[in-house]
C-alpha positions as CSV (number, residue, x, y, z in Angstrom):
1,X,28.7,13.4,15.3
2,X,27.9,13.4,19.4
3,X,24.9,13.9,21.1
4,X,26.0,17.4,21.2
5,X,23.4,19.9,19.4
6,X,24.4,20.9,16.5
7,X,24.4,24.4,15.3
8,X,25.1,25.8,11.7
9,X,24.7,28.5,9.4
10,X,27.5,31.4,9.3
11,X,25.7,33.7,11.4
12,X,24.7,31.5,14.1
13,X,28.0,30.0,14.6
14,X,29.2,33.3,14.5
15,X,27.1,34.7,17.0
16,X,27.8,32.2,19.8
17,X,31.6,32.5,19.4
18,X,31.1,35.8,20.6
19,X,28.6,35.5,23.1
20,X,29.0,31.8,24.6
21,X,32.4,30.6,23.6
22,X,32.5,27.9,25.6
23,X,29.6,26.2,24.6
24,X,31.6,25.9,21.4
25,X,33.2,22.3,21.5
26,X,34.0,21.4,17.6
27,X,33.5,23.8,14.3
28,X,33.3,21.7,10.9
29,X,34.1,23.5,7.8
30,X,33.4,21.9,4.1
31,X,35.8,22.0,2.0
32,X,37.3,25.2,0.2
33,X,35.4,27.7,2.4
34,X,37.9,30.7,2.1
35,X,35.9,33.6,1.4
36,X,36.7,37.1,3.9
37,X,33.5,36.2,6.5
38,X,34.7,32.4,7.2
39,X,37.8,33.8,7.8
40,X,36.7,36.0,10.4
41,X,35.2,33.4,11.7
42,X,38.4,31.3,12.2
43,X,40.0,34.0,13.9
44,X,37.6,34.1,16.7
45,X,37.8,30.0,16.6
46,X,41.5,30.4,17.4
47,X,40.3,33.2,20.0
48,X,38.5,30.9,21.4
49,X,40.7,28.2,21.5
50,X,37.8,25.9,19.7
51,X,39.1,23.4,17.4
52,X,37.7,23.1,13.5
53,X,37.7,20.4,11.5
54,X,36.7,19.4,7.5
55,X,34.1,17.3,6.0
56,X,32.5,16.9,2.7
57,X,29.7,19.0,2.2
58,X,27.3,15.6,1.2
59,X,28.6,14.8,4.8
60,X,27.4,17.9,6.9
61,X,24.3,17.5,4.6
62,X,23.2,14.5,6.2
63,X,24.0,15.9,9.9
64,X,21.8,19.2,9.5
65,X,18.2,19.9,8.0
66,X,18.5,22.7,6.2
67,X,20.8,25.4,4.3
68,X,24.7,25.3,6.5
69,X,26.6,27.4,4.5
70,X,29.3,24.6,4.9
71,X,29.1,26.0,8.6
72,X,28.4,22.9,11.2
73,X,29.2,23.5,15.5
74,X,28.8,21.0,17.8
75,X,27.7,22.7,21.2
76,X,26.8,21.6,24.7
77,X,22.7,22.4,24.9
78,X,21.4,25.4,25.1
79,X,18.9,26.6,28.3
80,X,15.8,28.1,27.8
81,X,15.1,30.6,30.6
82,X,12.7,30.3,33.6
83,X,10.0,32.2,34.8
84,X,12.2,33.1,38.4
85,X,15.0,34.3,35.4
86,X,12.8,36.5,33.8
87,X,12.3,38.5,37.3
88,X,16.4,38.8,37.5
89,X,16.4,40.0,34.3
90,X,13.9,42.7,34.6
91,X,14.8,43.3,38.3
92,X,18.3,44.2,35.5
93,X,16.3,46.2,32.5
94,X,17.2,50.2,33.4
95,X,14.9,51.3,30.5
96,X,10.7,50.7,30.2
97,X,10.6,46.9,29.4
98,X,10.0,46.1,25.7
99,X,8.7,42.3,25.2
100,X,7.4,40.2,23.6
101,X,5.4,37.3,24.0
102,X,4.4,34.4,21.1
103,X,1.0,33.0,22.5
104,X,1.3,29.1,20.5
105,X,3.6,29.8,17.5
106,X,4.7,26.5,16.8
107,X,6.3,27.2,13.3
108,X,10.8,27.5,14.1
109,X,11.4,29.2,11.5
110,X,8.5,32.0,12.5
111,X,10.1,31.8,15.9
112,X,13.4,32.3,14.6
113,X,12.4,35.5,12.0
114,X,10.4,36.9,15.5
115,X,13.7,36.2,17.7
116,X,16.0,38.4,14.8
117,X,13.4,40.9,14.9
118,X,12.7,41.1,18.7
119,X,16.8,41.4,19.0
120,X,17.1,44.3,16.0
121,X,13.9,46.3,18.4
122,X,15.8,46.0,21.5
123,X,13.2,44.2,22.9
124,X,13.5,42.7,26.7
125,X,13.0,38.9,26.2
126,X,10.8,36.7,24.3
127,X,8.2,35.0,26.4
128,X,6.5,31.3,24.8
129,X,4.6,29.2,26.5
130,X,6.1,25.7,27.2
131,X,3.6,23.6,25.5
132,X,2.1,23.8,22.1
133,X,5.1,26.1,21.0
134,X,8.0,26.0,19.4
135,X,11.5,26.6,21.2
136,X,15.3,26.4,20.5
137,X,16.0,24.2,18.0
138,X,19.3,24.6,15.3
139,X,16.3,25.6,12.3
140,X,15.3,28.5,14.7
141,X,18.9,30.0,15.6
142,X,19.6,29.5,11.7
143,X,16.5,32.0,10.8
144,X,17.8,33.9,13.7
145,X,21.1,34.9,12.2
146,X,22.8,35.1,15.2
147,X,19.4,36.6,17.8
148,X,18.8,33.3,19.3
149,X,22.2,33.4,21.3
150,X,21.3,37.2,22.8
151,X,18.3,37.9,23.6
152,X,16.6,35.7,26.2
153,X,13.8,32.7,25.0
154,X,11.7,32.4,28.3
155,X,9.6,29.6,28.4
156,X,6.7,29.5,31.0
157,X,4.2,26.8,32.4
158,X,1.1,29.0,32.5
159,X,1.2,32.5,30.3
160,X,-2.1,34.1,32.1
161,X,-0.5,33.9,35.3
162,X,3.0,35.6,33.9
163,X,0.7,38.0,32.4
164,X,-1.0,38.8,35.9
165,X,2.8,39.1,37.4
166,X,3.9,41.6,34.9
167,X,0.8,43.5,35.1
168,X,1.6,43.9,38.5
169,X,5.1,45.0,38.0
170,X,3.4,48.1,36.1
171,X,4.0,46.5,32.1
172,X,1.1,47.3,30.3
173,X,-0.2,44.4,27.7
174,X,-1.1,44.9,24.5
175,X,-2.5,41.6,22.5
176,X,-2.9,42.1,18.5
177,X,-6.5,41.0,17.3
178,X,-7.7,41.8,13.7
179,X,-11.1,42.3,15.4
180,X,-10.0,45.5,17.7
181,X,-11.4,49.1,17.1
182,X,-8.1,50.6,17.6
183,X,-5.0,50.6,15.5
184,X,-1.7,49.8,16.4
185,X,-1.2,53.8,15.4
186,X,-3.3,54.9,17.6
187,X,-1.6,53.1,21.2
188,X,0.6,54.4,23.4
189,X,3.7,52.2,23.0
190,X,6.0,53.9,25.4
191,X,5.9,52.9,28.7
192,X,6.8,49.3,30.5
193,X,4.8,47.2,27.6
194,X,4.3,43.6,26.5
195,X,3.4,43.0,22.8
196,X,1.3,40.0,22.6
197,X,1.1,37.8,18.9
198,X,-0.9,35.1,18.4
199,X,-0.6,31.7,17.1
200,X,-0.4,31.2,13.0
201,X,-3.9,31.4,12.2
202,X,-5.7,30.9,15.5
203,X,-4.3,34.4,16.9
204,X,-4.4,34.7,20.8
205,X,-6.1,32.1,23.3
206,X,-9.2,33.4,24.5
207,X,-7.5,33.3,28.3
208,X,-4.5,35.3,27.2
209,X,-6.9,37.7,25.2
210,X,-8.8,38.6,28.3
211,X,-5.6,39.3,30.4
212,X,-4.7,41.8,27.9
213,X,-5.2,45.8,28.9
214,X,-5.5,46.7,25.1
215,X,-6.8,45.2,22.0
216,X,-5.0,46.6,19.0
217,X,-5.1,45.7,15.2
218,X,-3.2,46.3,11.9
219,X,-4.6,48.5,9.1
220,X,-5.4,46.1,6.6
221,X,-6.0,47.3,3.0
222,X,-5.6,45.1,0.5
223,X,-7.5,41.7,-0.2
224,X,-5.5,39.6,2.4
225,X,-7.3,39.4,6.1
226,X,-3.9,39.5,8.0
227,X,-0.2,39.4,8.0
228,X,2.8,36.6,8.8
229,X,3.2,36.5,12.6
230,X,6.9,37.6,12.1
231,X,5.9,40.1,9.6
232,X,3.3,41.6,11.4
233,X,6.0,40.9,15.1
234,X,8.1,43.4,13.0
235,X,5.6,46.0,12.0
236,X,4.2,46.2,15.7
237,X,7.9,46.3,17.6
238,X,9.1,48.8,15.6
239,X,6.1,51.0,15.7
240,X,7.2,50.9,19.7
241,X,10.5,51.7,18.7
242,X,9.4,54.9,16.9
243,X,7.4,55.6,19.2
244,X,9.8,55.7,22.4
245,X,12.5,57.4,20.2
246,X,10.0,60.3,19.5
247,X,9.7,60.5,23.1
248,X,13.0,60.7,24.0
């Protein structure tokens, strides 16, 4: 294989034929893959003009960590966007701003269940800090399913100070903390909003925490102190979403 990155899963490969075809430069099949869904995604190879190829199955085994489906790309790298990107793309957003931002998650496969979920909420963008965090990697567009190639990854050199420029933009930010007095329930979610989550275990940095407008918690009944990141990503997004659709 080249030095290009290699992308696999159905979904994924799927998902960037449609959206960046021309980052698509090979497709490897294993053999006997004829079922309705690989076919569909042969068509839009030929639409595309992107050659595909065969290989044993130990073979593609050996050039990806994880579960491919007997679906292998080779694509030119993917960009991560900027900080002065994420001002183009809100100067773009015609509806209150919906984002979210993963304070030090550093698991990819928490990134990619957050990226899926933050794409099926309609959300804005994904903001991670560049250190100490994951980022783009073929396991993360894999959990994606397809998210990691729509909605926008923004990576950013110092969160606090991204926080302080959105802030003054009019976005309101709202960090999760099992500590807070107020549930999630219980916060407006409508307007121009940022959803912080923090880190697997740790939760938010104490800097991001105190850049944060709200505080806002989980109702946790049961004998476990707190949720998955993605998990609880989901339950807080979509509590936004229900909320701006009762609005409307």
């Amino acid at each position: 294989m080249s030095q290009l990155e290699k992308i696999y899963g159905v979904h994924a490969v799927q998902a960037l034929l449609q959206h960046h075809p021309k980052r698509v430069k090979q497709i490897w099949l294993s053999e006997g893959r004829s079922e309705p869904r690989m076919q569909a995604l042969l068509a839009l190879a030929a639409e595309n003009r992107v050659p595909v190829g065969q290989a044993e199955r130990r073979e593609m085994d050996a050039w990806v960590e994880g579960v491919h489906q007997g679906v292998v790309a080779e694509v030119s790298p993917s960009q991560v966007w900027g900080e002065l990107m994420l001002e183009e793309l809100l100067e773009r957003t015609e509806t209150p701003p919906l984002i979210l931002v993963l304070d030090g998650v550093t698991d990819p496969h928490n990134l990619g269940a957050c990226l899926r979920t933050a794409d099926a909420a309609g959300a804005t963008a994904v903001i991670v800090p560049k250190d100490k965090s994951a980022t783009l990697t073929p396991v993360v567009r894999k959990v994606a399913c397809g998210a990691a190639e729509v909605i926008p990854l923004v990576a950013v050199t110092n969160l606090a100070r991204t926080l302080e420029k959105l802030q003054q933009r009019g976005l309101w930010v709202v960090g999760t903390a099992g500590e807070a007095e107020q549930e999630i329930y219980q916060q407006d979610l409508t307007g121009p909003l940022v959803m912080i989550m923090g880190a697997e275990g740790k939760g938010m940095r104490r800097l991001t925490r105190e850049h944060c407008d709200f505080l806002v918690k989980l109702p946790m009944s049961g004998s476990v102190s707190s949720l998955n990141v993605s998990v609880a990503t989901g339950v807080c997004l979509f509590e936004a979403v229900r909320q701006r659709q009762a609005k409307r």
